[in-house]
C-alpha positions, 0 to 999 in steps of 0.5 A, a space after each residue: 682576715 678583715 671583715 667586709 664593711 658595707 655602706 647604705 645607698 640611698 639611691 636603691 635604699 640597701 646595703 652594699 659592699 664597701 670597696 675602697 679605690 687605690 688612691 683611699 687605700 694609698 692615704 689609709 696607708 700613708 697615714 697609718 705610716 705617718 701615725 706609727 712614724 711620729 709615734 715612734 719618734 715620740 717615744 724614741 725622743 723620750 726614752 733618749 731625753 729620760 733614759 739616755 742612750 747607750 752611748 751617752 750611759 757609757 760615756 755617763 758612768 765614764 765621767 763618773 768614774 773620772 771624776 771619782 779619780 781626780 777626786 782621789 787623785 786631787 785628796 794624794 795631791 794634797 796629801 803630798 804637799 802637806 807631807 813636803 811642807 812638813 819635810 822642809 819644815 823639819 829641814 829648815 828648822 832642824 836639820 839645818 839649825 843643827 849644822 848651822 847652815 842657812 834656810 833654803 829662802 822660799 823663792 827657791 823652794 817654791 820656784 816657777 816650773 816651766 815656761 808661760 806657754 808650757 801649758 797651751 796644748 791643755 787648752 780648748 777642752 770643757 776641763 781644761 782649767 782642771 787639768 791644767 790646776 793638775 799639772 801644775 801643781 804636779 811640776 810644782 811638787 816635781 820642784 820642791 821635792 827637787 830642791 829638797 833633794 839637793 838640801 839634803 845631799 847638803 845636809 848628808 855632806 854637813 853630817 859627815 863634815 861634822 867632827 870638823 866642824 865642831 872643832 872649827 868653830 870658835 867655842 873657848 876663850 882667846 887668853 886665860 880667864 878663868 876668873 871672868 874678870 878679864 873682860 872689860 867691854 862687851 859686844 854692842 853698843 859702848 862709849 868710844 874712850 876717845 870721842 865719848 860718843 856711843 858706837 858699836 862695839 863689834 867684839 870684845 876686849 880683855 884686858 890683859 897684861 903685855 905679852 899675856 898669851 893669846 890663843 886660837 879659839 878654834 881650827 883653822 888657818 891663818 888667812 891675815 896679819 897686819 902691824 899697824 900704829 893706827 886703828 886695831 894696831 896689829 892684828 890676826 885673822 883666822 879663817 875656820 871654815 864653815 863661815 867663821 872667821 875670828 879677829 884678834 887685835 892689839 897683839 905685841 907680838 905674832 907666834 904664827 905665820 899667814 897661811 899657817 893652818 892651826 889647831 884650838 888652843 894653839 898659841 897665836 900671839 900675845 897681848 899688847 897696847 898698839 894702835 888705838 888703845 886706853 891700855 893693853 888688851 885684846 879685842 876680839 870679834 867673832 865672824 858669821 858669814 862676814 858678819 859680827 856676831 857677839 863672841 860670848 855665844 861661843 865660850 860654850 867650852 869654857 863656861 859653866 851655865 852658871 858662869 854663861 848667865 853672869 857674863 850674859 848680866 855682864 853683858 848688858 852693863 853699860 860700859 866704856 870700850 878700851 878702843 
């Protein structure tokens, strides 16, 4: 219980007991309501400030928990697109090299993924740009290991195509020469023998006596055969597949017939000196893909070593071709 509290009276000169009227007792008690009030917002307003509330600890320690994932999640990305550039890497450098099949050109590998508004509903968030860095190098990975997929079922089909293959591709010599002395101008750049000017040389041309046998240099089919006075005189194309294709000109005579399937080192025709020859021969071109390439790369089943390096010598020589 409170003690009493006195006050001195001046008029009757003694001390008397203090009694407060309603309306001092009312402000004493509002004031001490405000007192409390402001202090505990004082403190509730630092403790929120320095300490938080527990909400915002939660949504806190949930933020962090985000952040350590995207970090995690960013370190798989990153790891994943490094382990894909290495398995196209190997697809385009090995694999395909070994089935002389063609690298997939970057714009296919690295293609657009969806449209111009497909990221629009990740936009108006405080991460958006984050989130949106995410998906799209994700439907970026999605692409590529799409596309990758597809090489490879190519890759598989090439594998099993491979005994066929081997056996299409042009890999002897078309006439008998096993001396290497027959082969008189070589792929590039020569003299025309009759302008005496410098042209390209798309093949090469052994020089050969009328009616020297001529064979096929790989499997195939017989997709042209043409007599002419003019130009490469009478001529045979052979299709192999696999975007091969060899030509043989200046023939006398033809042993097989168009749309003839043949086999390497069967008997096509026989060397002669038609259209616009210096002497009798053969001219032969090698096709990649509907483009010249130098024969010579393709003896490999006649050549030694050895004998690769003296016509790669050979090769180089200036010399006239007989066409």
């Amino acid at each position: 219980m409170a003690e009493p509290k006195y006050i001195f009276n001046h008029k009757t000169l003694s001390y008397e007991k203090y009694q407060p009227g309603w309306r001092q007792r009312m402000m004493r008690f509002f004031s001490y309501l405000l007192a409390t009030a402001a202090f505990a917002l004082v403190f509730v307003v630092a403790a929120f400030y320095f300490l938080g509330s527990p909400k915002e600890r939660i949504l806190h320690r949930e933020l962090s928990f985000m952040n350590l994932q995207y970090q995690i999640l960013t370190e798989r990305l990153e790891s994943m697109e490094s382990l894909l550039a290495e398995m196209q890497e190997r697809d385009d450098n090995i694999y395909r090299v070994i089935f002389e099949a063609e690298p997939i050109p970057n714009t296919v590998r690295k293609a657009g993924y969806g449209g111009v508004d497909r990221y629009d509903n990740l936009s108006g968030y405080k991460n958006s740009e984050l989130v949106k860095d995410v998906s799209k190098r994700l439907d970026q990975i999605a692409s590529q290991i799409y596309v990758q997929s597809k090489s490879y079922d190519e890759v598989y089909e090439m594998a099993k195509n491979k005994a066929e293959m081997l056996s299409a591709i042009p890999a002897i010599q078309p006439v008998n020469n096993l001396d290497l002395k027959r082969i008189s101008s070589y792929f590039g750049v020569r003299m025309d023998p009759f302008y005496k000017v410098n042209k390209f040389h798309q093949g090469v041309d052994f020089s050969a006596p009328i009616g020297t046998e001529v064979y096929a240099t790989g499997d195939g089919k017989v997709i042209s055969i043409s007599k002419s006075k003019w130009g490469y005189g009478n001529t045979l194309v052979i299709d192999h597949g696999f975007g091969y294709q060899t030509k043989y000109s200046h023939l006398q005579d033809f042993k097989v017939k168009k749309g003839e399937k043949i086999k390497r080192g069967q008997l096509i025709a026989t060397v002669g000196n038609t259209g616009k020859s210096t002497a009798p021969h053969l001219h032969y071109e090698v096709h990649k893909n509907k483009r010249p390439v130098n024969p010579i790369h393709f003896f490999f089943n006649d050549l030694t070593p050895e004998e690769y390096e003296m016509i790669l010598e050979f090769s180089v020589q200036p010399t006239q071709s007989m066409d």
